[in-house]
TILO-746803 format. One line per field, with one value per residue: residue in one letter; x, y, z of N, C-alpha, C in turn. Coordinates in steps of 0.02 Angstrom, whole numbers, plus 50000, padded with zeros to 5 digits. Atoms other than C-alpha are relative to their C-alpha. Layout:
// residues N
miti: (A,...)
n.xx: (X,...)
n.yy: (Y,...)
n.zz: (Z,...)
ca.xx: (X,...)
ca.yy: (Y,...)
ca.zz: (Z,...)
c.xx: (X,...)
c.yy: (Y,...)
c.zz: (Z,...)
***
This chain:
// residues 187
miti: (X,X,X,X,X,X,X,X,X,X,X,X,X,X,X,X,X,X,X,X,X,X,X,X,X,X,X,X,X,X,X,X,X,X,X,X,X,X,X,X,X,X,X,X,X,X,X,X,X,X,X,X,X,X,X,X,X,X,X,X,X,X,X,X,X,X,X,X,X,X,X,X,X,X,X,X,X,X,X,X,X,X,X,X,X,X,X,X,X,X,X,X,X,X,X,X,X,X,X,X,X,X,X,X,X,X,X,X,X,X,X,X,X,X,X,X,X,X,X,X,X,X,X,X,X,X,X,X,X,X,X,X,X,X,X,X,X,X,X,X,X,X,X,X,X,X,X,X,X,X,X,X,X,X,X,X,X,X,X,X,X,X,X,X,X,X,X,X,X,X,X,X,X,X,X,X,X,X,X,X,X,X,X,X,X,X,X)
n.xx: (49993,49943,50038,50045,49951,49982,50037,50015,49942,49999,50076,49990,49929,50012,50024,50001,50053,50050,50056,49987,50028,49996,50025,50029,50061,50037,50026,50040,50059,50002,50018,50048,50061,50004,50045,50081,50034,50032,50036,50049,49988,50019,50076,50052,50031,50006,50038,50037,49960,50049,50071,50015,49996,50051,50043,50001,50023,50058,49983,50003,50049,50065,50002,50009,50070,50059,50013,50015,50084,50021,49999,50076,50064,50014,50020,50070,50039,50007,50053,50065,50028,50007,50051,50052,50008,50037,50086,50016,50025,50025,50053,50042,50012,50077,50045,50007,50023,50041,50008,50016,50055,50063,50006,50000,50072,50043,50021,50050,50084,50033,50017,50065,50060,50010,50013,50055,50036,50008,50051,50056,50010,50001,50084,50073,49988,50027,50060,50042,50001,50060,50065,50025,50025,50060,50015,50007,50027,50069,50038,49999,50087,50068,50015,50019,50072,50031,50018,50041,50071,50028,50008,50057,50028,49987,50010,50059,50006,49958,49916,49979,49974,49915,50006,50017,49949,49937,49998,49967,49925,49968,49985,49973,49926,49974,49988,49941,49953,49978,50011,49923,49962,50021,49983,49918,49997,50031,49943)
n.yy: (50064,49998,49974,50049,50014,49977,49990,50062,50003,49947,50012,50066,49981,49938,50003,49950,50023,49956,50014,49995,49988,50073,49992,50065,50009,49932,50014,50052,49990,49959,50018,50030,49930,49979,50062,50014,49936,50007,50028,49962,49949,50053,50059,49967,49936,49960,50018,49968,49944,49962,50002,49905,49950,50012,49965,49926,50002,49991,49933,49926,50033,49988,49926,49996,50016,49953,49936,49990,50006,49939,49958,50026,49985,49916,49987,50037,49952,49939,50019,50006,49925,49964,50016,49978,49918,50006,50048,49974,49944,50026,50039,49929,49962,50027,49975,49938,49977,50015,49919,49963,50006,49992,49948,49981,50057,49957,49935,50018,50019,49938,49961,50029,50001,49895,50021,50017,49955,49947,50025,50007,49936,49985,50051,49967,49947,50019,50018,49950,49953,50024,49992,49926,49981,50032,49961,49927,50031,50020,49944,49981,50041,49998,49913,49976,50029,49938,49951,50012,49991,49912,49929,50038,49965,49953,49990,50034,50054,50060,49991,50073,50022,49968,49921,49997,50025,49952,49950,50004,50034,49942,49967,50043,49994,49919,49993,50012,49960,49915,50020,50038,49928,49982,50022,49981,49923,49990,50034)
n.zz: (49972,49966,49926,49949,49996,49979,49979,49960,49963,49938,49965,49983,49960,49937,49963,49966,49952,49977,50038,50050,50052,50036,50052,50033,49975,50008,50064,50016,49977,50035,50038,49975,50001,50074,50016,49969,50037,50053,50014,49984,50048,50072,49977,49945,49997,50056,50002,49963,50022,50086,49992,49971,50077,50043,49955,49992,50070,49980,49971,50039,50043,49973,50001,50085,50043,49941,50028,50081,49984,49966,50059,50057,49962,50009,50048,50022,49961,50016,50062,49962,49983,50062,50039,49960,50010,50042,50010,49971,50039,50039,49965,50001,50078,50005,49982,50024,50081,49980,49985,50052,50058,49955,50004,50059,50013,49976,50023,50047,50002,49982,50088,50044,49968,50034,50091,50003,49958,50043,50028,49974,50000,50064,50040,49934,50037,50033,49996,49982,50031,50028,49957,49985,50068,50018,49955,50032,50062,49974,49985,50048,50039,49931,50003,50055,49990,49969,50042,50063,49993,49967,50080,50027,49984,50022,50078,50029,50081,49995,50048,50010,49972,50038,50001,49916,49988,50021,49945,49921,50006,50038,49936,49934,50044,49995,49910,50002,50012,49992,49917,49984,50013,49916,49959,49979,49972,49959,49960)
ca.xx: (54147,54315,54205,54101,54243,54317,54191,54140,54325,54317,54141,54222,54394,54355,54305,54258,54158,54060,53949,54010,53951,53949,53959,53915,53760,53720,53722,53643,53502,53507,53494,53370,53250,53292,53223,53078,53046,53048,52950,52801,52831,52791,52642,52576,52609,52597,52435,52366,52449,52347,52186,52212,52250,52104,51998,52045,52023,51852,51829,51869,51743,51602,51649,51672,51508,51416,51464,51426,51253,51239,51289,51143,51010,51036,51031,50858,50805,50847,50747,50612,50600,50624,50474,50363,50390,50357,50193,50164,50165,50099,49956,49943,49944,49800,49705,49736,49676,49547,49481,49508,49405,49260,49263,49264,49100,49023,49046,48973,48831,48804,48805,48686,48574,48599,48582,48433,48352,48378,48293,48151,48135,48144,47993,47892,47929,47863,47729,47653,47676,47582,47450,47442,47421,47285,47219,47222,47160,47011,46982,46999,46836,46737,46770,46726,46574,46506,46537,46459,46298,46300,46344,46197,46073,46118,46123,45965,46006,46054,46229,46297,46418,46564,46512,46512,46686,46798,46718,46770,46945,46968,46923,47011,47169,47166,47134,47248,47376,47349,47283,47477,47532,47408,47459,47645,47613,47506,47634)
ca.yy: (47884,47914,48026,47881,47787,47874,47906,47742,47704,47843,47781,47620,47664,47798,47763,47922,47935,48090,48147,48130,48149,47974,48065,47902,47885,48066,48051,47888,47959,48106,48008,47908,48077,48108,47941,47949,48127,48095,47957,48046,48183,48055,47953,48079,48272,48281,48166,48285,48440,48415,48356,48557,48611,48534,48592,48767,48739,48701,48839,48982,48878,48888,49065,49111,49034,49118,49276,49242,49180,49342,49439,49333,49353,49557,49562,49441,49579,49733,49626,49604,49787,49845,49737,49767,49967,49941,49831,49980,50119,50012,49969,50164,50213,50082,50148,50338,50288,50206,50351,50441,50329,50337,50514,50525,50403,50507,50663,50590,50520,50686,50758,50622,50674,50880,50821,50719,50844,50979,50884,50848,51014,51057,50924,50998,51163,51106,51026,51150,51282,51150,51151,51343,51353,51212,51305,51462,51361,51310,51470,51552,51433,51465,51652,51655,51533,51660,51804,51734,51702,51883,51973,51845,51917,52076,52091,51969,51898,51724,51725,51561,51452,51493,51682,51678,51593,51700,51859,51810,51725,51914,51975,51874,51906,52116,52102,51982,52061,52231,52135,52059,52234,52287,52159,52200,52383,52340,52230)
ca.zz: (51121,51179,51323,51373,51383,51501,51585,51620,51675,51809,51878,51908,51976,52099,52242,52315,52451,52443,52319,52145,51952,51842,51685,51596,51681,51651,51476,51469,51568,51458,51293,51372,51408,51217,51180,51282,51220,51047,51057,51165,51037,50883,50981,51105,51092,50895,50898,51033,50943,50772,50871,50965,50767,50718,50861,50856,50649,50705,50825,50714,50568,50690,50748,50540,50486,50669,50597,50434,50495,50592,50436,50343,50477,50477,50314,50312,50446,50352,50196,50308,50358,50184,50127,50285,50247,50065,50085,50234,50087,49955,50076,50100,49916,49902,50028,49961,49783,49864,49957,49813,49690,49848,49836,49645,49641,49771,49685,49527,49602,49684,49491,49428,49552,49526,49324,49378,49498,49346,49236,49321,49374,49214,49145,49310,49224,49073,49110,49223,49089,48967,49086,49098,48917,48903,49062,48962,48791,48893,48974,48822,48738,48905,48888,48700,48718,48848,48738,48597,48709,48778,48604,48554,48691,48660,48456,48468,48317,48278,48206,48138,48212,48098,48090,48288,48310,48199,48297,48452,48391,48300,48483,48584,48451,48469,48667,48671,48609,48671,48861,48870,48849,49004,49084,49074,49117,49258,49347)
c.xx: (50057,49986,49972,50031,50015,49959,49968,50052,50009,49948,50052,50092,50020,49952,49975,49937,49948,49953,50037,49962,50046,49966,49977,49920,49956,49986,49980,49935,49959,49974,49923,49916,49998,49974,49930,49932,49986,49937,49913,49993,49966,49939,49969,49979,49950,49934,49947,50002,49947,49929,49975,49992,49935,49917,49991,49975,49921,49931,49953,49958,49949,49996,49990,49923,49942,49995,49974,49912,49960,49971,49923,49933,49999,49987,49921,49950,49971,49975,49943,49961,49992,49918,49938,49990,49976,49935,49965,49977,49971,49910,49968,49958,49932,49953,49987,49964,49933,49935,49983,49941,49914,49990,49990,49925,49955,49971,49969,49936,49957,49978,49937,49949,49996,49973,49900,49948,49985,49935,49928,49971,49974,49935,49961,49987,49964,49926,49920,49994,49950,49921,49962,49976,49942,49934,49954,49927,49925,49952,49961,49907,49959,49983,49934,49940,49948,49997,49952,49914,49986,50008,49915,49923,49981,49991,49920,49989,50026,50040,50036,50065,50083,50023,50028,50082,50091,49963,50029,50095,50046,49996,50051,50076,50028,49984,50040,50054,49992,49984,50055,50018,49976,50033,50079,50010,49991,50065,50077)
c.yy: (49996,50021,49950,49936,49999,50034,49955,49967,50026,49984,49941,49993,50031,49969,50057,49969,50049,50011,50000,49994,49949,50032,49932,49999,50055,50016,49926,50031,50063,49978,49938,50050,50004,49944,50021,50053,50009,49949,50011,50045,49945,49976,50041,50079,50018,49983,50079,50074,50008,49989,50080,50030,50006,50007,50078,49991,50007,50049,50037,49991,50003,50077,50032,49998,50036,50050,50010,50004,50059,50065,49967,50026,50085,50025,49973,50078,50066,49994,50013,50067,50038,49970,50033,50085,50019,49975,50066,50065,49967,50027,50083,50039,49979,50025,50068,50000,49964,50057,50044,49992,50006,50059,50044,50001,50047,50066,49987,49972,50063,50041,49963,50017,50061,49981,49968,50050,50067,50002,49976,50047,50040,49984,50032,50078,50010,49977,50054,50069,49973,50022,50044,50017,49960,50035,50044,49989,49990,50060,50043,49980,50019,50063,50005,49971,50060,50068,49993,49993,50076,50021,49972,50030,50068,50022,49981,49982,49945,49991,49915,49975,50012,50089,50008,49987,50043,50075,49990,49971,50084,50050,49991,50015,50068,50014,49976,50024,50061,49978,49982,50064,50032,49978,50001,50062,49981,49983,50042)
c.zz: (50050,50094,50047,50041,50073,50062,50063,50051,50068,50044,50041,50034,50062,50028,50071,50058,50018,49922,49934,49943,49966,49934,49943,49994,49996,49927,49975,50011,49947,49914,50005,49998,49927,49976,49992,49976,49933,49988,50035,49942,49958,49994,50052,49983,49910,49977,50031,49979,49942,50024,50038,49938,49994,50037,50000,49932,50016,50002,49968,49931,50002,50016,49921,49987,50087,49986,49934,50014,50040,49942,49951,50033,50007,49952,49990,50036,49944,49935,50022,49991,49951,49980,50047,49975,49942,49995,50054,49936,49944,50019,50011,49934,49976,50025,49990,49940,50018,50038,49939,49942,50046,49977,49926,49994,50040,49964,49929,50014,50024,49931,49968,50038,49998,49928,50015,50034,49945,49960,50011,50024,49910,49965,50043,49968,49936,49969,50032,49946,49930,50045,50003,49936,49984,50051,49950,49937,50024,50008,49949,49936,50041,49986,49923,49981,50045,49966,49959,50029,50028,49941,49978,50026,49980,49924,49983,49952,50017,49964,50005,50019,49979,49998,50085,50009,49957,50034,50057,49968,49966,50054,50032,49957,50006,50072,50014,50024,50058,50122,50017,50028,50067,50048,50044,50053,50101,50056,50002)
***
């Protein structure tokens, strides 16, 4: 105080005439700026100070959660691509066992039809070998009917129907036999 004082005294005493310094007035003006500056400070910068905080806060909130959402969507990707690649070999394995059961079915129907083709072969086999024997069975009566009327010519007797039928069946049994035996040779 004593300064301002003294200060003020000297402003007002001196009458200089060139340029001089009114320390008074220099620290008036001075506490005046400190005024003016706290009170901008209080009602302007610190307003404008937490609305920058709270902007940059923001910001780095939206940057944060952009990366985060980056980090989520690469991961959705590298879900994606995991499932697409799984459903890709799934989708193969299906169509391999698929394939495979075609190729099973085929080759069994190819068997039921070798199996069936055997067998029917087989009954054709059968049958024609019936045939050869009723054939034979037939021939066999034709032959021994014809004998019986040539021995009949021939002997010129009349030999009875039961007498007649075991001759020839006691022919036809030792030619037979012993005609198989030709017949083997011959061939």
């Amino acid at each position: 105080m004593y300064l301002l004082a003294a200060a003020a005294e000297t402003a007002t005493t001196s009458d200089a005439s060139g340029l001089s310094i009114n320390f008074f007035w220099v620290i008036v003006a001075a506490l005046n700026f400190l005024l003016f500056f706290a009170l901008i400070w209080t009602f302007a910068f610190r307003p404008i100070a937490n609305m920058l905080a709270a902007r940059q806060a923001r910001i780095e909130q939206g940057l944060a959660d952009a990366a985060e959402a980056r980090n989520q969507r690469d991961a959705a990707e590298a879900g994606r691509d995991k499932i697409i690649s799984d459903a890709r070999h799934e989708a193969s394995s299906l169509i391999a066992a698929a394939q495979k059961a075609a190729q099973d079915l085929r080759e069994a129907d190819i068997a039921a039809t070798r199996a069936e083709l055997d067998r029917l072969r087989d009954r054709a086999a059968a049958d024609i070998a019936a045939e050869r024997d009723r054939a034979m069975a037939d021939l066999r009566a034709q032959v021994a009917d014809l004998a019986l009327a040539a021995a009949g010519h021939v002997v010129a007797e009349t030999m009875t129907d039961a007498r007649q039928r075991r001759i020839v069946e006691d022919f036809i049994r030792d030619r037979g036999a012993g005609g198989a035996s030709e017949q083997g040779r011959s061939n």
